[in-house]
TORKOL-4160 file (C-alpha; in steps of 0.2 Angstrom, whole numbers, padded with zeros to 4 digits, m for minus):
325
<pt num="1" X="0060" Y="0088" Z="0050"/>
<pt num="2" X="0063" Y="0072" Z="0061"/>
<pt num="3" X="0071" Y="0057" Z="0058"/>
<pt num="4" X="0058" Y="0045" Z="0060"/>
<pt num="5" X="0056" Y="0025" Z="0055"/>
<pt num="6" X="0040" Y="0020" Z="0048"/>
<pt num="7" X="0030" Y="0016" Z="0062"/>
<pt num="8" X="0036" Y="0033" Z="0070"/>
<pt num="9" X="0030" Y="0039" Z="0054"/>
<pt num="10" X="0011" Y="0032" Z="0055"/>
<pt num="11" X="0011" Y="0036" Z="0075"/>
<pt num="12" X="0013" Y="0054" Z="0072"/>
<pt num="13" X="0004" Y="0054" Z="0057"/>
<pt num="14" X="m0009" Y="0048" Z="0071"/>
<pt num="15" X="m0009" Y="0058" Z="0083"/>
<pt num="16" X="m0009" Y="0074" Z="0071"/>
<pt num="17" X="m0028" Y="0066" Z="0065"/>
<pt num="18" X="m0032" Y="0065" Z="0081"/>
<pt num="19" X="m0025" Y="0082" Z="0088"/>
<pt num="20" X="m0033" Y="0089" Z="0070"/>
<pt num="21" X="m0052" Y="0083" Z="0072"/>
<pt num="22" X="m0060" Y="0077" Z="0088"/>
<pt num="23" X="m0072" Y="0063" Z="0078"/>
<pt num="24" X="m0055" Y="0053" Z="0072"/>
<pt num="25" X="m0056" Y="0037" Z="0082"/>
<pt num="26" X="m0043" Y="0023" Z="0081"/>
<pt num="27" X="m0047" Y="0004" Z="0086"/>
<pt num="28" X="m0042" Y="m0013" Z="0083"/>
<pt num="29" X="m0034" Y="m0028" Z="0092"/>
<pt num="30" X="m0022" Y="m0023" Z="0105"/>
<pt num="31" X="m0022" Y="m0007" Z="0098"/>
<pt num="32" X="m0027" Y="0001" Z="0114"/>
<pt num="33" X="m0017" Y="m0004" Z="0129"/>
<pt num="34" X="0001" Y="m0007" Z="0124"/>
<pt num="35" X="0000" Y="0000" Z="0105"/>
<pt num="36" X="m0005" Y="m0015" Z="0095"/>
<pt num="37" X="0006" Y="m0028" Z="0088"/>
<pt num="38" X="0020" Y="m0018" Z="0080"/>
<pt num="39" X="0017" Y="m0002" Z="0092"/>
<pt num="40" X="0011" Y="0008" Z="0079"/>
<pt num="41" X="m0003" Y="0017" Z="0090"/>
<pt num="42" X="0009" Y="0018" Z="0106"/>
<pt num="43" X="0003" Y="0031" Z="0118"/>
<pt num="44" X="m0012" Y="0036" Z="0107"/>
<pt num="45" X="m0022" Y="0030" Z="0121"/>
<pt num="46" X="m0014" Y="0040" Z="0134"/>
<pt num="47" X="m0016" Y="0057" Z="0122"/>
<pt num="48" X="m0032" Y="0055" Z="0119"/>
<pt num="49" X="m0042" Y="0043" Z="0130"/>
<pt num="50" X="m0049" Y="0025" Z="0129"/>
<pt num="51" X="m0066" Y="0036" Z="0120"/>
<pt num="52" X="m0053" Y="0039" Z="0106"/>
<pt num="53" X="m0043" Y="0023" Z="0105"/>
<pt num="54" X="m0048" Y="0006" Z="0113"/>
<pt num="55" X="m0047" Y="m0012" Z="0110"/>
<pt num="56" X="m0059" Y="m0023" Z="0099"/>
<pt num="57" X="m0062" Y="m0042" Z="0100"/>
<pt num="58" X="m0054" Y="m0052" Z="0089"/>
<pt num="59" X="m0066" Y="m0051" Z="0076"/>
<pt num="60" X="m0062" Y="m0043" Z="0060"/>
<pt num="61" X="m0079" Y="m0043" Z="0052"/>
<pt num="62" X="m0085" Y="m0036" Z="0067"/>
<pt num="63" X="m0072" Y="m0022" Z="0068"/>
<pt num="64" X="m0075" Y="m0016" Z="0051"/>
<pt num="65" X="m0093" Y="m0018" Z="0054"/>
<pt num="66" X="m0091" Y="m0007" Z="0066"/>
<pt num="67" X="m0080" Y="0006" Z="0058"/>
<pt num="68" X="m0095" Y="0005" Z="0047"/>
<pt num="69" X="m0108" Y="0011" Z="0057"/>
<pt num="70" X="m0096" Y="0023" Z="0065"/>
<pt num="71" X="m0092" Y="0032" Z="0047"/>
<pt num="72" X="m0111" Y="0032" Z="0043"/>
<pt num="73" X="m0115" Y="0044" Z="0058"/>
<pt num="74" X="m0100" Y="0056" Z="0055"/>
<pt num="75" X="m0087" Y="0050" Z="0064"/>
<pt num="76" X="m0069" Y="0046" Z="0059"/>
<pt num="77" X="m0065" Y="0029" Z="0060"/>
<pt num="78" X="m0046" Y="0022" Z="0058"/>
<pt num="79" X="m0048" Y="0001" Z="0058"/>
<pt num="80" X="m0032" Y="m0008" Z="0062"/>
<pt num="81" X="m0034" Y="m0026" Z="0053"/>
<pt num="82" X="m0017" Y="m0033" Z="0063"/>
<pt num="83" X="m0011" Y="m0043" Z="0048"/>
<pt num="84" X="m0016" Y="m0042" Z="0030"/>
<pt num="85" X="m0018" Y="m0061" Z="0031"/>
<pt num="86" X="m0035" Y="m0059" Z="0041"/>
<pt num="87" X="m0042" Y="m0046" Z="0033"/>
<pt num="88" X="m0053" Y="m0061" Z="0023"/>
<pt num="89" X="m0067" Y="m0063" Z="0038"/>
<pt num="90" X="m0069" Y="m0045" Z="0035"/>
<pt num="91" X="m0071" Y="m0047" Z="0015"/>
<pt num="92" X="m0089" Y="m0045" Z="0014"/>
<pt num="93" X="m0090" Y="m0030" Z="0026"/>
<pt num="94" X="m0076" Y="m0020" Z="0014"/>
<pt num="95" X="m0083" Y="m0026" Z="m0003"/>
<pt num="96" X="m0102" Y="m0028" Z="0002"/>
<pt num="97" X="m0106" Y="m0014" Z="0013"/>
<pt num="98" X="m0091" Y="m0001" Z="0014"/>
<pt num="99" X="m0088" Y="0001" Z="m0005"/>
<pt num="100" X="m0106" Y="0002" Z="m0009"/>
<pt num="101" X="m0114" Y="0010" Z="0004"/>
<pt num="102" X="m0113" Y="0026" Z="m0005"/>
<pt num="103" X="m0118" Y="0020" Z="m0021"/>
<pt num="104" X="m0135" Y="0007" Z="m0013"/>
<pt num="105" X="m0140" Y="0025" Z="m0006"/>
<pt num="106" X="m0139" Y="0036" Z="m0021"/>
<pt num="107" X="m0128" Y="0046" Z="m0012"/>
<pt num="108" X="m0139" Y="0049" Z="0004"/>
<pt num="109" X="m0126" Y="0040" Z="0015"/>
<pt num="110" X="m0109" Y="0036" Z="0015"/>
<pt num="111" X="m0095" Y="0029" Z="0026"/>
<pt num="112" X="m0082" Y="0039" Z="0016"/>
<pt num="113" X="m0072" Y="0042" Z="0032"/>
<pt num="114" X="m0067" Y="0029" Z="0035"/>
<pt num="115" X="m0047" Y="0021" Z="0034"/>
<pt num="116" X="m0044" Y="0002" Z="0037"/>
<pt num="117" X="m0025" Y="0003" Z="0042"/>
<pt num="118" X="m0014" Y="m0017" Z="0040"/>
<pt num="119" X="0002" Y="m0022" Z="0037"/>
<pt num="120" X="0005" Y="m0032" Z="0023"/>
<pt num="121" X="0019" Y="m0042" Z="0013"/>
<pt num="122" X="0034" Y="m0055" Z="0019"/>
<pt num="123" X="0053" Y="m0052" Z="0023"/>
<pt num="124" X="0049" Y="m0056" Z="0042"/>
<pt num="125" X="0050" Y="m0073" Z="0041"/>
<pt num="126" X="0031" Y="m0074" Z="0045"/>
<pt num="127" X="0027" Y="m0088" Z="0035"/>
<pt num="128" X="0009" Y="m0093" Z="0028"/>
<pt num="129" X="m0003" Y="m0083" Z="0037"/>
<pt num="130" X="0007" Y="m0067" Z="0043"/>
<pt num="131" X="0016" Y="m0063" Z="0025"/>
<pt num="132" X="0001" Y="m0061" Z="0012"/>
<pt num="133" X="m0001" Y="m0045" Z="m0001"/>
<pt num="134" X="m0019" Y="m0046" Z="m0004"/>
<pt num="135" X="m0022" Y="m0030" Z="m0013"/>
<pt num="136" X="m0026" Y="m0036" Z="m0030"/>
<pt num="137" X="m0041" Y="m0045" Z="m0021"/>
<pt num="138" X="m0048" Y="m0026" Z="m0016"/>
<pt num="139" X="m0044" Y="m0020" Z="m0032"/>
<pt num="140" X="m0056" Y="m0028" Z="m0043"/>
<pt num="141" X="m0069" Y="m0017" Z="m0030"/>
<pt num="142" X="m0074" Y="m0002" Z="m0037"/>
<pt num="143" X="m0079" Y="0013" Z="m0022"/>
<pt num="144" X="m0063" Y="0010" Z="m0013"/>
<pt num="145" X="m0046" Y="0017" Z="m0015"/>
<pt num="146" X="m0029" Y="0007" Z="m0010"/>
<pt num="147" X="m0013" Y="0017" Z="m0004"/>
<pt num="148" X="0005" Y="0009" Z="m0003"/>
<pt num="149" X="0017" Y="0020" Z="0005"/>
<pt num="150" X="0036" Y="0015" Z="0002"/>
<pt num="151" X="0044" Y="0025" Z="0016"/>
<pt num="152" X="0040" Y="0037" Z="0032"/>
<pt num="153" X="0040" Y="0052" Z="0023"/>
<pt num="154" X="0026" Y="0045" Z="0010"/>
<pt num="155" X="0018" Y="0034" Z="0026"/>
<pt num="156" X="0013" Y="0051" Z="0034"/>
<pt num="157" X="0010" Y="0060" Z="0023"/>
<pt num="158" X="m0003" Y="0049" Z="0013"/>
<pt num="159" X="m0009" Y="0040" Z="0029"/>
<pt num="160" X="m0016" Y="0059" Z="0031"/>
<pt num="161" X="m0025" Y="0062" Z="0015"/>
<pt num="162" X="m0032" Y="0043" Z="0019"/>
<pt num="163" X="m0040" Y="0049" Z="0035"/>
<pt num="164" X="m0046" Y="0067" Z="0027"/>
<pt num="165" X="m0052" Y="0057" Z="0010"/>
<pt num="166" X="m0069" Y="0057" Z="0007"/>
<pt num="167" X="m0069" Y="0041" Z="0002"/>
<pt num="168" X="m0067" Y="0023" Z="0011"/>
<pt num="169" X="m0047" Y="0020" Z="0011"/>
<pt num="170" X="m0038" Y="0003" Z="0013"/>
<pt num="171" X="m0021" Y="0009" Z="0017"/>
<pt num="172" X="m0007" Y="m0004" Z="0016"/>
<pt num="173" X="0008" Y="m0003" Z="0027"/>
<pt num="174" X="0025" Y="m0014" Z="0022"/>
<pt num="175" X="0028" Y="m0022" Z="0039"/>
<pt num="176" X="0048" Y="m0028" Z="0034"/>
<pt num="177" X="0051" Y="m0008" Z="0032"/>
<pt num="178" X="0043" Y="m0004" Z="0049"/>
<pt num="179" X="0059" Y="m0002" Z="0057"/>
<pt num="180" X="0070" Y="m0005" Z="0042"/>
<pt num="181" X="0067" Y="0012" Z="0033"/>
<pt num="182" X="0072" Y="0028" Z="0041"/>
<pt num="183" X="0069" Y="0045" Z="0033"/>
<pt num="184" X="0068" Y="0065" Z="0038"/>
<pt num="185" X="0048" Y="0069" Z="0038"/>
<pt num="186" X="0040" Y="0086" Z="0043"/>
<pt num="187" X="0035" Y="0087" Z="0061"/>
<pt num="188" X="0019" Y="0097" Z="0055"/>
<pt num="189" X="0002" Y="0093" Z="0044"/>
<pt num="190" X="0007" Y="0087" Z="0026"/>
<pt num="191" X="m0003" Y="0078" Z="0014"/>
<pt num="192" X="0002" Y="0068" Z="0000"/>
<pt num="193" X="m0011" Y="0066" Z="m0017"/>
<pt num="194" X="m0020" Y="0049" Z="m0019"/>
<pt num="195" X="m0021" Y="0041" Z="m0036"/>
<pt num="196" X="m0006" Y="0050" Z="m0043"/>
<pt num="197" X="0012" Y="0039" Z="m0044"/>
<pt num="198" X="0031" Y="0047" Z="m0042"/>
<pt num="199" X="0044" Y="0046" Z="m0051"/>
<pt num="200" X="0058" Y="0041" Z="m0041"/>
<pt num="201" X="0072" Y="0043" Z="m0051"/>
<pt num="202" X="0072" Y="0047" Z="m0070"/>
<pt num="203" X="0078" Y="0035" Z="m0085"/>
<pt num="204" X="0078" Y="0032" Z="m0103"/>
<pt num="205" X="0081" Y="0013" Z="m0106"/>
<pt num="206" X="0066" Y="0004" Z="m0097"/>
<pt num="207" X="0053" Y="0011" Z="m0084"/>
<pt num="208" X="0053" Y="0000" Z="m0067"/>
<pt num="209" X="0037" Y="0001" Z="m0058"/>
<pt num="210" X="0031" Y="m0006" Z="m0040"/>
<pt num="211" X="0025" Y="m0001" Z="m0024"/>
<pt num="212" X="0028" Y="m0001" Z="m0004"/>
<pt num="213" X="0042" Y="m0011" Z="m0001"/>
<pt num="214" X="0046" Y="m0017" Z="m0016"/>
<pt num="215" X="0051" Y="0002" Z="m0021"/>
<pt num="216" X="0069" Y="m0003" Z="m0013"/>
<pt num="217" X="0071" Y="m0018" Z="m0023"/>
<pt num="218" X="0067" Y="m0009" Z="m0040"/>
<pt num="219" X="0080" Y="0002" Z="m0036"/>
<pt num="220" X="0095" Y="m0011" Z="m0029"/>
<pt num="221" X="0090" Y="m0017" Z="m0047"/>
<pt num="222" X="0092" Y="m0001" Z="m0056"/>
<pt num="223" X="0111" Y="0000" Z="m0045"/>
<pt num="224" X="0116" Y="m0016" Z="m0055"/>
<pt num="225" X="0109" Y="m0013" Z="m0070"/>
<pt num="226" X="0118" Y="0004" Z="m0072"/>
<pt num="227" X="0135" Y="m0005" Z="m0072"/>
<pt num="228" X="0130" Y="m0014" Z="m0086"/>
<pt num="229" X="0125" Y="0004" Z="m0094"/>
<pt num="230" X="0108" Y="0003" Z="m0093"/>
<pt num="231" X="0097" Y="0016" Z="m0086"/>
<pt num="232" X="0081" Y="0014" Z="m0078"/>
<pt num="233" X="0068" Y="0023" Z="m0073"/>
<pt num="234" X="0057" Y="0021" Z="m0055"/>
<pt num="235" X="0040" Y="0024" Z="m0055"/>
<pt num="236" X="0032" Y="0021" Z="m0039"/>
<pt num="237" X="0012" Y="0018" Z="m0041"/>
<pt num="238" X="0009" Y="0026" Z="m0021"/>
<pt num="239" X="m0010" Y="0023" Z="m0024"/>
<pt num="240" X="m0016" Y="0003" Z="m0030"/>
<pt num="241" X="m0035" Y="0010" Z="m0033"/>
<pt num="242" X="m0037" Y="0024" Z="m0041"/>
<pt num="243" X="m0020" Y="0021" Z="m0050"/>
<pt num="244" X="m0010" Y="0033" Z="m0060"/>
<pt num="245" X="m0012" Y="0027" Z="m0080"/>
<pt num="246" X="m0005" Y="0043" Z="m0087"/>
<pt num="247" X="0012" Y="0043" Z="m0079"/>
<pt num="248" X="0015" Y="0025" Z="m0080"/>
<pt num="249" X="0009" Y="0028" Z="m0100"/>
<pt num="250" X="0020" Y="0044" Z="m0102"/>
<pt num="251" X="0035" Y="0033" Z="m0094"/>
<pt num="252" X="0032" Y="0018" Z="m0105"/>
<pt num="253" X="0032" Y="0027" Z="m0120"/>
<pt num="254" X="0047" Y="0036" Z="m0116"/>
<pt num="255" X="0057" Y="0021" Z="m0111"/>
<pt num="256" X="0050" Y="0009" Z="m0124"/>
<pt num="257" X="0049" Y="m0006" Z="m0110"/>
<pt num="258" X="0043" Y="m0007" Z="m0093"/>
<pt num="259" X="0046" Y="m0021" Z="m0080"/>
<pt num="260" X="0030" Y="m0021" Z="m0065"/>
<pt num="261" X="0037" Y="m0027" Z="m0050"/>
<pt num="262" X="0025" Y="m0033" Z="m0033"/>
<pt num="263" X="0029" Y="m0048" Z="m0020"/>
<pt num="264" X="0010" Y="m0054" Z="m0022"/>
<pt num="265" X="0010" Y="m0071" Z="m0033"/>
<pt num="266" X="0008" Y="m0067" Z="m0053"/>
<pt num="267" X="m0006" Y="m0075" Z="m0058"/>
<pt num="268" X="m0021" Y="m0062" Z="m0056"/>
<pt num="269" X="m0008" Y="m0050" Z="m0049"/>
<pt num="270" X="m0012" Y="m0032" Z="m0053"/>
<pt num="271" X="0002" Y="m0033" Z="m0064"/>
<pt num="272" X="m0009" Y="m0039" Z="m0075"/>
<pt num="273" X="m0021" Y="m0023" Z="m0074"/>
<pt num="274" X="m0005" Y="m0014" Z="m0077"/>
<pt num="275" X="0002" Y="m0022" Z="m0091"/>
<pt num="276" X="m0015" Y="m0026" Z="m0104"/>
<pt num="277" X="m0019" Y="m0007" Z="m0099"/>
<pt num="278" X="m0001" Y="m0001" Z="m0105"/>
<pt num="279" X="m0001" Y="m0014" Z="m0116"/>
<pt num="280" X="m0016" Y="m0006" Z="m0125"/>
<pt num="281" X="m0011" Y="0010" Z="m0124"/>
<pt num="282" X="0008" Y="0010" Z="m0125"/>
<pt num="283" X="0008" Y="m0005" Z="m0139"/>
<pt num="284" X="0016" Y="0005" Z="m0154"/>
<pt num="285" X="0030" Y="0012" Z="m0143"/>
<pt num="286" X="0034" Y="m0004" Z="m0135"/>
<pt num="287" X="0052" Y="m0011" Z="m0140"/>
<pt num="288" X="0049" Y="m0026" Z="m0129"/>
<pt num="289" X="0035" Y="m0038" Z="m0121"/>
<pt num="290" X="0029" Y="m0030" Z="m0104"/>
<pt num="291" X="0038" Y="m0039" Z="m0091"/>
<pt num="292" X="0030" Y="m0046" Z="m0075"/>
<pt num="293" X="0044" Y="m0050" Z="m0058"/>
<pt num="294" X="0032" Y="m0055" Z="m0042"/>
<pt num="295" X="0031" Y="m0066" Z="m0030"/>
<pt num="296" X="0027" Y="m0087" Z="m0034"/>
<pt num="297" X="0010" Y="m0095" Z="m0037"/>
<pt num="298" X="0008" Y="m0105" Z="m0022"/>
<pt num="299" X="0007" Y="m0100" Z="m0005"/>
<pt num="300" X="0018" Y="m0090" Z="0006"/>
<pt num="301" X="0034" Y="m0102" Z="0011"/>
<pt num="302" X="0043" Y="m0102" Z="0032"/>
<pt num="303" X="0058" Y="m0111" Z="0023"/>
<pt num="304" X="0058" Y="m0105" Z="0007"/>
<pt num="305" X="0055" Y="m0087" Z="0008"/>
<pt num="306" X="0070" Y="m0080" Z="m0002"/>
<pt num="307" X="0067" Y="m0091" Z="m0015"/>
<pt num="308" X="0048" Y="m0084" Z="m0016"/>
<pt num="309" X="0054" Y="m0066" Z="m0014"/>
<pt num="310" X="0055" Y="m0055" Z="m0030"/>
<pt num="311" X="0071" Y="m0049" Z="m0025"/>
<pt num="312" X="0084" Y="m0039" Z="m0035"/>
<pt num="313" X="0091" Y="m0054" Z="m0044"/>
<pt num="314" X="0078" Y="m0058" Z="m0052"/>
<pt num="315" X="0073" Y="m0040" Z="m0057"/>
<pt num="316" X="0089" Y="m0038" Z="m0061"/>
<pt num="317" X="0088" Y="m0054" Z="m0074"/>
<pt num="318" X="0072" Y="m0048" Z="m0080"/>
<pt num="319" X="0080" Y="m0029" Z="m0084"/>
<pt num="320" X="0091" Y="m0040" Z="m0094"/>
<pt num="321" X="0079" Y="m0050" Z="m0104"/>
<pt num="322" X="0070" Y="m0034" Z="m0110"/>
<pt num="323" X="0084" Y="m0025" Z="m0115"/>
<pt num="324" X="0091" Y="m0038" Z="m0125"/>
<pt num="325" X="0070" Y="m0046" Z="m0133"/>
């Protein structure tokens, strides 16, 4: 074991792909020379060679275009989108050509292996265009999966099984817990399941359940609501698409209540998923109406970013609404 922050975490996770299987290329913008924005591929072109990791134009629909036509022809291709924010001119490659590509053949072809790697989310004062959570948009796409890790020990270890998947991945990194969240994770191979959510920490009174970074604001929440005596329990989702219905179910039925937590704004949310599917499921076990905490309906604020934030106050205030419907 090492103690790692998460960018450590995703840059060994890297270099153990790459070391693992020659075909794994890594690319994006400024990926290359000095380790892209946030220096999460520091070095990786040293290892391995500018064959193997290399600079793109600033063009996101041409990088995943690219990453495309590299998966199609065997290789391994891991895409850096630099910001979540500007994943959109690269909508139609991701929804139009790397989600169907398997299904338009009949199975013949595939660009399975490939992994689209971007920071997502706020708490870096980034304002409009650098602090956006757009994965509800990608959700809605069936033939991709969508991976959150919440810290360096999940960021490896399911950043691993995103390369090795056979399926395309858009993996989503919390960028305010890049430096922010240190954690002991193995030096050696590990892979962490896709589609299935952890429980974090068991509880009987109301089921709490996000993703990423919002995973440490459920459980600052939980801290203050157990002085009040209410025990919760912390479901992290891990996986966005395929997501796990049967633990969030078997949590919400135990609990009678569940709170979804995410930092995108609410309306269209995949909170929503989450809630009319527990809702239907769960509805006879419910004690309480399925509470939503995310982020505001308007776009992401500079000066007004804590106000937008679904912090712990106002999951905190939301616990307290359920317990007492």
């Amino acid at each position: 074991m090492a103690k790692m922050n998460l960018l450590q975490a995703i840059n060994n996770a890297l270099i153990t792909a790459m070391t693992d299987d020659e075909k794994v290329m890594v690319f994006g913008e400024d990926v290359g020379h000095f380790g892209g924005v946030f220096r999460a591929t520091s070095h990786l072109q040293e290892k391995f060679g500018k064959g193997r990791c290399f600079n793109t134009p600033l063009t996101e629909q041409g990088i995943i275009g690219f990453a495309n036509g590299l998966a199609s022809q065997g290789s391994v291709p891991v895409a850096e989108i630099q910001f979540g924010d500007y994943i959109f001119p690269a909508f139609d490659q991701i929804v139009n050509e790397t989600a169907k590509w398997r299904y338009r053949s009949g199975s013949q072809f595939d660009v399975g292996s490939l992994t689209i790697r971007t920071p997502y989310g706020g708490g870096i004062a980034g304002g409009l265009y650098h602090s956006q959570s757009p994965e509800a948009f990608f959700a809605h796409c069936p033939g991709l999966k969508i991976v959150v890790p919440r810290d360096p020990y999940h960021a490896k270890g399911l950043l691993l099984a995103s390369i090795r998947d056979k399926n395309p991945v858009l993996f989503m990194e919390p960028k305010r817990l890049y430096r922010a969240s240190v954690a002991d994770v193995p030096e050696e191979d590990y892979e962490l399941p896709l589609g299935k959510a952890d429980i974090v920490q068991e509880g009987n009174d109301i089921t709490l359940l996000g993703w990423g970074a919002q995973i440490e604001i459920l459980q600052k929440a939980a801290d203050m609501a157990l002085e009040d005596g209410v025990s919760c329990e912390i479901v992290d989702l891990r996986s966005i698409l395929p997501w796990d219905v049967e633990t969030v179910m078997q949590s919400a039925r135990k609990t009678g209540r569940l709170l979804i937590n995410h930092e995108a704004p609410l309306t269209g949310g995949f909170a929503s998923e989450i809630a009319a599917s527990i809702q239907e499921r769960c509805f006879l076990y419910l004690e309480a109406p399925i509470a939503r905490v995310c982020g505001l309906d308007t776009p992401y604020p500079l000066a007004h970013e804590k106000e937008y934030m679904p912090d712990e106050t106002k999951t905190y205030e939301a616990i307290k609404r359920t317990l007492h419907y």
